[in-house]
N, C-alpha and C positions, 0 to 999 in steps of 0.2 A: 579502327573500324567504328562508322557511327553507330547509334543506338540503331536508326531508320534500315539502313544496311542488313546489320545482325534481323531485324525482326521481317525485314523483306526476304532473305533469305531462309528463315524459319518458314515465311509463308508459301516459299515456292517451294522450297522441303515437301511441307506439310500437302501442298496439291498434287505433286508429283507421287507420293504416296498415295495416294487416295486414288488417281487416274490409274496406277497398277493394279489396285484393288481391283476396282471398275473393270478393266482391262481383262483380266486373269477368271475376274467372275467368284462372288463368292459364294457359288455353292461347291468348287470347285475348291475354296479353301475350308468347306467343312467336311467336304470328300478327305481331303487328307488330313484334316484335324478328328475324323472319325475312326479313319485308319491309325491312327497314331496311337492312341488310347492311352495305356498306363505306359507305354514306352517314354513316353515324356517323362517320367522319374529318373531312371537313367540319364538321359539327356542334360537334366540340368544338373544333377550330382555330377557330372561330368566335371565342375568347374571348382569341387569341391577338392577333386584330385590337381586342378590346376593353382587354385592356389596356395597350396602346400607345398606343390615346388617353390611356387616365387616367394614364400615363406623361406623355406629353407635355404633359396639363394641371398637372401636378405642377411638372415639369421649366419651364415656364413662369412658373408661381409664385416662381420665383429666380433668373428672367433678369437679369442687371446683376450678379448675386451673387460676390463675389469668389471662384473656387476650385471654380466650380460641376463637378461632375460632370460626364462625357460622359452624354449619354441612355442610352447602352447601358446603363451605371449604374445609372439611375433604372427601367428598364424590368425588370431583373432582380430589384430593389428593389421592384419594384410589384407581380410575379406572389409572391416570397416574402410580401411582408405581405398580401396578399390569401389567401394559402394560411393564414396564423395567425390573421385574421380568421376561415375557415370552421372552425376548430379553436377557437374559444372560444366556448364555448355557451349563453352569453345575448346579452349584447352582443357586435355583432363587431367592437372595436376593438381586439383582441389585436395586431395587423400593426402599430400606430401609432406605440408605443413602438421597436419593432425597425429602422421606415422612417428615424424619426430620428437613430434611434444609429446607423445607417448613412450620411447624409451630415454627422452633427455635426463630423468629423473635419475633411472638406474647408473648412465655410462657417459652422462654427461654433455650439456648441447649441442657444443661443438663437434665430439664424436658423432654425435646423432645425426649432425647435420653432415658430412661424410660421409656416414655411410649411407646417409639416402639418396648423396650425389653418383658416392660409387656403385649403389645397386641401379641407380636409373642409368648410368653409362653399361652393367653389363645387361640390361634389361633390353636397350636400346641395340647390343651388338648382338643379343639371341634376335633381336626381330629381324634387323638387317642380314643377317646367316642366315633364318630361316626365308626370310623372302627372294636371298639369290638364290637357295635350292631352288625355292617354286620356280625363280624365272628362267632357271634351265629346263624342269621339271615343264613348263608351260613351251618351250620350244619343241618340246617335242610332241605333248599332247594337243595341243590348239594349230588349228591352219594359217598356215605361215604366208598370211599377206603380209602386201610389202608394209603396210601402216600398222601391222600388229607384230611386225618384228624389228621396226624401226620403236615401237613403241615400247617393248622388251629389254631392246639394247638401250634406250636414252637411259628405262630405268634401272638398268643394272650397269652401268655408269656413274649414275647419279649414286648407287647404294654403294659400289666402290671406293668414289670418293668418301662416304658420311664414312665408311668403315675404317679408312687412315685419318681421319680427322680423331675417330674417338679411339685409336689404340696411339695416339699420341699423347692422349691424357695421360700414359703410365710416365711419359717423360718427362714432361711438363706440366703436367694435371691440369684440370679443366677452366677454376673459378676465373684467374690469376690473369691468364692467357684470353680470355674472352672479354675482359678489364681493359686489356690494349688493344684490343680490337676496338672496343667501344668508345677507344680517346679517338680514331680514326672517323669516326661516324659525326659529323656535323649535328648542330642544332642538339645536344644530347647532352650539353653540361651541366645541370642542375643533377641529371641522373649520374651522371660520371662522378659529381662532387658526392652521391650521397653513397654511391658506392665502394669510393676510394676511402671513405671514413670508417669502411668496415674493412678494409684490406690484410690487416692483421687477423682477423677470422675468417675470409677468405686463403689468407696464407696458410694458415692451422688446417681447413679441411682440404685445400689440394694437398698435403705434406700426407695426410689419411690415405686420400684416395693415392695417390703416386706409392704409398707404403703397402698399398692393400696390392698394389698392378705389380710392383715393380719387386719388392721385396719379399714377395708371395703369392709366387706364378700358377703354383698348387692349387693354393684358393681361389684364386682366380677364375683356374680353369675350369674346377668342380662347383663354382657359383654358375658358371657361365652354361656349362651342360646341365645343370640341374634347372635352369630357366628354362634353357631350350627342349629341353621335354617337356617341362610342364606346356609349354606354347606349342608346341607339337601338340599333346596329348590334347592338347586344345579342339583339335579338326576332328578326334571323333566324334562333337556335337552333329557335324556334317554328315558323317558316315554313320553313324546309330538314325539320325532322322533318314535318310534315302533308305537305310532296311526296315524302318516304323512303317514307313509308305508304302512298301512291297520295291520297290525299284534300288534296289541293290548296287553299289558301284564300288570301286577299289578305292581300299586307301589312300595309296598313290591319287588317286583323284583328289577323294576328298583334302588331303595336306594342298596341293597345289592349289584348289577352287579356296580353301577356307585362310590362306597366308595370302594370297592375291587380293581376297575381301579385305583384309586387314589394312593390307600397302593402301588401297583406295578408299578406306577410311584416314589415313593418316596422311595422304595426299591433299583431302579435302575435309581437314581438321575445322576449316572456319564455319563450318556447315552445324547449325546449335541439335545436340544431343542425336547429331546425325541422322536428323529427320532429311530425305533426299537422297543423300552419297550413298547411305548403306544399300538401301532399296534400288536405284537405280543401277549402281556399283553392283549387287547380287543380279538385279535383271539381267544385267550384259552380260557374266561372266555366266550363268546358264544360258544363255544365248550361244555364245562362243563354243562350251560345252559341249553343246547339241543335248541338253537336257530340258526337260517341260521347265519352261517359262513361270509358268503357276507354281511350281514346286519352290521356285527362288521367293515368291512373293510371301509365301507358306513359312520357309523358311527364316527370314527379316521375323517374323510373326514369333515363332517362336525361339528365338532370339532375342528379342527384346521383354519375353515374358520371363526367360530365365533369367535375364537381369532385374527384370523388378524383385523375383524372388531372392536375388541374392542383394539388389540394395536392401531390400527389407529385414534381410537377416544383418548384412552388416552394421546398419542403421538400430537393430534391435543388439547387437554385441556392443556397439554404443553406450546407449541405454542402462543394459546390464552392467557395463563395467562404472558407467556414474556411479545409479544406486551403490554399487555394492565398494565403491570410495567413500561415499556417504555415510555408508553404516558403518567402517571401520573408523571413519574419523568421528560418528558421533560417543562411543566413551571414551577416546581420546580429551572434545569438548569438556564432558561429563565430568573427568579426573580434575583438570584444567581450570575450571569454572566450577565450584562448587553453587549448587543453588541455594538463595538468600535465607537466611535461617539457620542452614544446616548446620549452625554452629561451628565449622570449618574455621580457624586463622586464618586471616590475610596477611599477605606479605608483610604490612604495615603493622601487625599487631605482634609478629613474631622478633622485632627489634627488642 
């Protein structure tokens, strides 16, 4: 995708946002930002419960692992790469690279790099599980035109398939197999050649992940339901703001309205830091609803302030874990380097 592309669709994002504003009326988003008041503390701890699950499904993925982390580790780990994930703005797997060089030290980088493939395949089949509930869950709640349930069935088709592509990784595992796929794809050799050079490390972390699927169905399963709660638990951001507002609605609602947002965020990934999809994606699915329109606009709103607060905490758990590298390796230095004078021997004088 060109640069011109990317930043024209930024711009149409960016307007299409702005025209729901307009649209919806904002005194009507300070109507329910009035209404809301301290309930927004709730709402964004919210996410504080979610990522302890995907913490713990992670932190799971390398039980038995020589050197492993305490969880507190992995969970500090999880809120920072999830904050560099919402900071890279097409794909969001900016956090990936960062999660791993964070425990390579302890269990080693190969391992590390394994288990961030294995927790992103069971991360991927909690999403896919949880968005076929919704799109049963949506047949039954949403009016069943013929273009919204042709549009149901393509995508719970399509989620069918992704789901026996990724529980085939326990057989063949992932990196290997995606290898030969890519010798199939024309025009793609300079990339093929520089991938094949690493094949021997790609061999090592499919043999993880096939070990972790295949060899350890346990773990598996208790990573796999431990995601999908937290991604669940996810939707009461949904249901705590509709009882902030006064307009109460069922669970059951909110899981389907807030898993269907999701699918239409990941549908239209190339959209930068999802200015557009999310907003327009929320308009329609309160449309559908039969619920106020404003309420959807309200909600993108505060949605995306809970994420600043949580880049900003995980960008500041960042931060904090530098410094405090820093100061354990300055009398490291200090022992190491004596300063000039101190009369200390050097190596060269103790011959």
């Amino acid at each position: 995708m060109s640069r011109g592309l990317r930043v024209a669709i930024f711009a149409a994002g960016l307007l299409l946002f702005a025209w729901l504003i307009l649209r919806v009326g904002p005194a009507a988003l300070l109507a329910d930002a009035r209404r809301v008041g301290w309930m927004i503390l709730p709402i964004v701890l919210v996410y504080a419960a979610v990522y302890a699950a995907f913490a713990t499904a992670w932190w799971i993925t390398l039980e038995g692992a020589p050197g492993r982390p305490r969880f507190a580790h992995f969970y500090t780990i999880t809120i920072s790469g999830f904050a560099l994930n919402y900071l890279t703005p097409f794909v969001n797997l900016g956090g990936e690279p960062y999660k791993a060089a964070a425990v390579s030290g302890a269990v080693g980088a190969r391992r590390a790099a394994g288990s961030i493939v294995a927790y992103n395949v069971v991360h991927t089949l909690s999403h896919v599980s949880i968005w076929l509930v919704a799109i049963a869950g949506a047949f039954l709640l949403l009016p069943r035109t013929p273009l919204l349930t042709a549009a149901l069935a393509v995508a719970g088709a399509a989620l069918l398939a992704l789901l026996a592509l990724l529980l085939s990784a326990r057989r063949t595992g992932l990196l290997v197999p995606l290898l030969a796929v890519l010798r199939r794809i024309p025009f793609t050799g300079r990339l093929r050649a520089a991938v094949e050079a690493r094949r021997a490390a790609l061999t090592e972390v499919d043999a993880h992940i096939m070990d972790f699927f295949r060899a350890r169905p346990g773990r598996f399963a208790l990573a796999l339901g431990v995601d999908m709660l937290g991604r669940a638990f996810s939707f009461l951001e949904f249901w705590l703001l509709f009882l902030a507002v006064g307009r109460p609605e069922p669970l059951w609602t909110a899981y389907v309205l807030g898993a269907l947002s999701t699918l239409i965020l990941n549908v239209l990934f190339f959209f930068p830091f999802e200015m557009g999809s999310r907003d327009g994606g929320m308009y329609l699915l309160f449309h559908l609803f039969g619920l106020d329109p404003s309420l959807a606009v309200f909600t993108v709103i505060v949605n995306r302030l809970r994420e600043v607060v949580w880049i900003g905490t995980g960008l500041g758990l960042i931060g904090l874990t530098a410094w405090r590298a820093s100061r354990r390796a300055a009398p490291e230095c200090a022992v190491a380097e004596p300063a000039p004078g101190s009369g200390a021997a050097s190596p060269s004088m103790e011959d």
